[in-house]
FITIMAR-679591 format. One record per residue (C-alpha): x negated, y, z; residue in three letters. Coordinates in steps of 0.2 Angstrom, whole numbers, plus 5000, padded with zeros to 4 digits. Layout:
% residues N
XYZALA ...
END
This chain:
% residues 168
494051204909UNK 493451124926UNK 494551134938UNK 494251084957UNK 495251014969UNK 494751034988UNK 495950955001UNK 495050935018UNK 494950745024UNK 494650725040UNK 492750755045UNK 492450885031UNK 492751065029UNK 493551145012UNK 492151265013UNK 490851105010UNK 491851044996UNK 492051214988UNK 490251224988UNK 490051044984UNK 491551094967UNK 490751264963UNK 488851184959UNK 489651064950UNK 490351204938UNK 492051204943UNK 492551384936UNK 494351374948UNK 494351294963UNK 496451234970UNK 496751214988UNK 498551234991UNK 499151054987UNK 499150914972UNK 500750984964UNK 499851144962UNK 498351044954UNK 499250974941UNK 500051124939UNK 498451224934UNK 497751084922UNK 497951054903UNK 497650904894UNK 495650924888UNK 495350994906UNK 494050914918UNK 494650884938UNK 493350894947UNK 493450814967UNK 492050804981UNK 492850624983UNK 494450524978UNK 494950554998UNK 495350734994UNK 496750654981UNK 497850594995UNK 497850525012UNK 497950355007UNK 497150264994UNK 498850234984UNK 499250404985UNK 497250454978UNK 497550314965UNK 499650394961UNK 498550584958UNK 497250514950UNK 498450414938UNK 499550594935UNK 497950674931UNK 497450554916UNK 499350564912UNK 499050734905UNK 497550684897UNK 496350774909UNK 494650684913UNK 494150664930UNK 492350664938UNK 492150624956UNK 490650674966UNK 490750564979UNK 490950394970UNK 490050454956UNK 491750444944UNK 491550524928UNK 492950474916UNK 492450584901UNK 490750464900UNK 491650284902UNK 492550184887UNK 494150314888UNK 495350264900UNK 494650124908UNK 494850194925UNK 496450244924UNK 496850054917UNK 495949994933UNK 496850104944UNK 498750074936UNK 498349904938UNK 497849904955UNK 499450004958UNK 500549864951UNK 499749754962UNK 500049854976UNK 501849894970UNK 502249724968UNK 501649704989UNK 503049685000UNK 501949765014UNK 500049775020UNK 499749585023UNK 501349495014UNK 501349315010UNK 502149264993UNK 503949205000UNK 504049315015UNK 504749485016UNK 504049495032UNK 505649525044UNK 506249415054UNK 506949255047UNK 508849235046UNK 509349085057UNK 511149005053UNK 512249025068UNK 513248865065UNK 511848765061UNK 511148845077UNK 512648805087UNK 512848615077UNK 510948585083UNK 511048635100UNK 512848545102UNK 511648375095UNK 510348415107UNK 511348435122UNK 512348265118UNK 510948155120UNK 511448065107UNK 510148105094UNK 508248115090UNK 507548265087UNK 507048225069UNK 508848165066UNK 509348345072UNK 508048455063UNK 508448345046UNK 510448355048UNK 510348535054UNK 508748625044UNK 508448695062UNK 506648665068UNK 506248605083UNK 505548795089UNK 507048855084UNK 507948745093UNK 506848745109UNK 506848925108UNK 508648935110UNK 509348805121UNK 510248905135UNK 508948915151UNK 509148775163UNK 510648735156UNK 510348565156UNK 508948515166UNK 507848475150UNK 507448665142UNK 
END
């Protein structure tokens, strides 16, 4: 069976994509939400969407329905993008889609560098307090502070008392 789904994204009424579904043979058309979608298809069945927008209102939540839809076995056509799955090598864009998703599951956040978790860096208070002690003191080079302390100088600068001591 052809089943359509219609979830208005923004700038398109349901009643375009119902139209848009219905020519394209949909013989039922769902528009009260993705859990119900999956609830009315059967493995064999064709999902049928105006585009992959209408399967969420992000592209990882799209890519997350479109990935249950193939795990029951259901093909998927999309008008928009011109996505057929029943015509393609089977499977193959649901493989491209679960591995985009790992990628973006393994993600830490929208523009994460390897390494960074992207909060706020944790400073060591003592070594802090050890590296402002040395600065104040006169006594030491800054690169003689910053290697003893793991402190760097930005650190530092950034929190030396105001004025405290005429140089900050």
């Amino acid at each position: 069976m052809r089943v359509g789904y219609c979830r208005p994204p923004a700038g398109h009424g349901p009643n375009k994509q119902r139209e848009a579904l219905e020519a394209a043979g949909c013989e039922l058309v769902v528009d009260s939400g993705i859990a119900s979608l999956l609830g009315s298809v059967d493995a064999g069945d064709v999902v049928v969407v105006a585009s992959l927008g209408a399967l969420g209102s992000t592209s990882a939540s799209a890519v997350r329905a479109a990935l249950e839809i193939g795990a029951k076995a259901a093909e998927l056509v999309v008008l928009d993008q011109g996505i057929d799955t029943s015509k393609e090598e089977h499977g193959a864009f649901f493989r491209h889609a679960a591995a985009i998703m790992g990628v973006d599951e393994g993600r830490k956040g929208p523009r994460a560098k390897p390494g960074h978790s992207g909060g706020k860096s944790k400073v060591d208070p003592s070594a802090l307090a050890n590296a402002i002690g040395m600065y104040q003191s006169g006594d030491y080079k800054l690169s003689e502070i910053t290697s003893a302390t793991g402190i760097s100088r930005s650190t530092l600068y950034r929190n030396l008392p105001k004025g405290g001591d005429g140089d900050g």
